[in-house]
N, C-alpha and C positions, 0 to 999 in steps of 0.2 A: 504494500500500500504506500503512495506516496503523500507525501505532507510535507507542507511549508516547516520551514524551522526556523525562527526569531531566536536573535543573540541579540542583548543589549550590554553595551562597553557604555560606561559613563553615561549612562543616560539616555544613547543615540541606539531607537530600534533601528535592526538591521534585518533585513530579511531575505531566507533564501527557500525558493522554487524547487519542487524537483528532487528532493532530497530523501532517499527509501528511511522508514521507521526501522531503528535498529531494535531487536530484541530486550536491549537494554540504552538507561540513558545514556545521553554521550555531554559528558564535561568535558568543558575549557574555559577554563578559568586562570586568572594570572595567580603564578606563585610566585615563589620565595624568589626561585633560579632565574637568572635573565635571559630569558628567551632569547636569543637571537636568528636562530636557525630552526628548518624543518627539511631534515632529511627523508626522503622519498626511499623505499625500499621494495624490489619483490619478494617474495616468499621463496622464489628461485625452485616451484613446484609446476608440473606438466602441464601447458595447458588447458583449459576444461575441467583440472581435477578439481574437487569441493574439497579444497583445504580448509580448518578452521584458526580460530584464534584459540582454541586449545589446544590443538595440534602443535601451534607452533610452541605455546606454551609448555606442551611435552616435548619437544624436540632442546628447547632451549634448558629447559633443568637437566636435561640428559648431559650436555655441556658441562651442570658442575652450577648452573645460574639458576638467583634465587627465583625468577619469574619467566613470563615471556618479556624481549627485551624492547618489544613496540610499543608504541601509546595507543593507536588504531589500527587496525585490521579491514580490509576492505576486501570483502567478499566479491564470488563471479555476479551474483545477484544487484551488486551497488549496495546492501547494505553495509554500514558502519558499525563495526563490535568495538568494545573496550577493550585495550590491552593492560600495560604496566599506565598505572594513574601517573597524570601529566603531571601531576606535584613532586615526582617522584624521577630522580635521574633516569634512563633506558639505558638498555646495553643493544648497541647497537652497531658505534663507529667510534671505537676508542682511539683512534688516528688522532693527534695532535687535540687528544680532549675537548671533542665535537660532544661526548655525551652529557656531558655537563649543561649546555650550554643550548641544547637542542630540543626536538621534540619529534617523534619517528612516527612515521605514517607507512603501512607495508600492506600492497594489494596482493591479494593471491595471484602466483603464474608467475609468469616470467619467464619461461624456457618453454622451449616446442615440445611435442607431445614425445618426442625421443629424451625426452629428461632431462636435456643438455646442452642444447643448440642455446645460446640467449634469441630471445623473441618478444618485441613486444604484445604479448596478451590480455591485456588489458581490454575486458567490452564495455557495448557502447555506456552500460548501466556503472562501471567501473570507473571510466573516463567521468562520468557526470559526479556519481559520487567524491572522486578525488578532487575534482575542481572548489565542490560545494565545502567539503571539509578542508581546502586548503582557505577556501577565502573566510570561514568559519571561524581558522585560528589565526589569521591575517585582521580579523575584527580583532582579537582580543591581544593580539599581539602586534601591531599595525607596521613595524618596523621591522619587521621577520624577511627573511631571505632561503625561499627554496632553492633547494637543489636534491640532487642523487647520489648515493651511495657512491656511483662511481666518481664522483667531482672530490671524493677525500682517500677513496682505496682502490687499489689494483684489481676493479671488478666491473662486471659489465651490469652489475645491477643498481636502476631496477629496468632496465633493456631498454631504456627510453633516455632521450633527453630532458630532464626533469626542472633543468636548471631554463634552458630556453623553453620550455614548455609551458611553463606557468607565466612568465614576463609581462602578460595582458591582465593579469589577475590582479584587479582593482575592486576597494569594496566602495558601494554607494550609499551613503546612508539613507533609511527610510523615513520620512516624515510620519508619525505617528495621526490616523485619522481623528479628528476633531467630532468626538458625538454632537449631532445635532441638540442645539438647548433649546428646552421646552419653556424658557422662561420669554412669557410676553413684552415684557416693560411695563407691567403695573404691581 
């Protein structure tokens, strides 16, 4: 099912079109850590498979880590799942301590159906969703700068250009509609 979703930063509703109801809620809210970054990642899984956000969570303890190391998960469906809470460092790109400073966003796929090839796989409901959760956390974070996994490590994930990809990704703020007042003048 799809539904509008309202963010308000300071004051200013924002609203976005388009955007699948995830399972559960999705926060972003400013913390402690200063934002400055949102690294883009795949899941580096076949495409078409239905990987989950506990899956990867089971894959990432297996590692030796105390959680899964994303903040959102974005399904082949476009919905948004919670990962590691945004309050909360990710492991993700420990490359010159990006996780500190970051916020990790990871779509399912990313490799062709041979499990290996990099490809971007990303559908069309994927593509919408990432957009809508990038400008999502560009509202509460206004000074954020995307990119991909591969703009800080020797990988080809998350198979896209992520850094040129988002560059049009401006939010507009909404004017809040004015109820009509019932009051006469007497």
């Amino acid at each position: 099912m799809y539904v509008a979703v309202a963010v308000v930063v300071a004051g200013v509703g924002l609203a976005f079109a388009a955007f699948m109801q995830p399972t559960e809620p999705i926060s972003i809210r400013q913390d402690k850590r200063a934002i400055t970054e949102v690294i883009v990642h795949s899941s580096a899984t076949p495409e078409g498979k239905p990987f989950t956000a506990a899956d990867i969570d089971r894959w990432h303890r297996k590692k030796g880590w105390r959680c899964i190391g994303y903040h959102f998960v974005v399904y082949l469906d476009g919905t948004v799942h919670p990962g590691r809470p945004v309050e909360e460092m990710g492991a993700h790109c420990p490359k010159n301590r990006h996780n500190y400073h970051s916020i990790a966003v990871c779509y399912i796929g990313g490799v062709a159906k041979d499990g290996r090839t990099p490809k971007d796989t990303r559908t069309p409901e994927q593509r919408a969703a990432l957009r809508t959760l990038l400008a999502m956390i560009k509202a509460v974070y206004p000074d954020v700068k995307i990119y991909g996994h591969r703009d800080f490590m020797h990988t080809h994930c998350p198979s896209f250009d992520a850094k040129s990809a988002y560059t049009d990704l401006t939010i507009e703020p909404v004017q809040p509609e004015r109820p009509e007042s019932s009051y006469n003048g007497t």
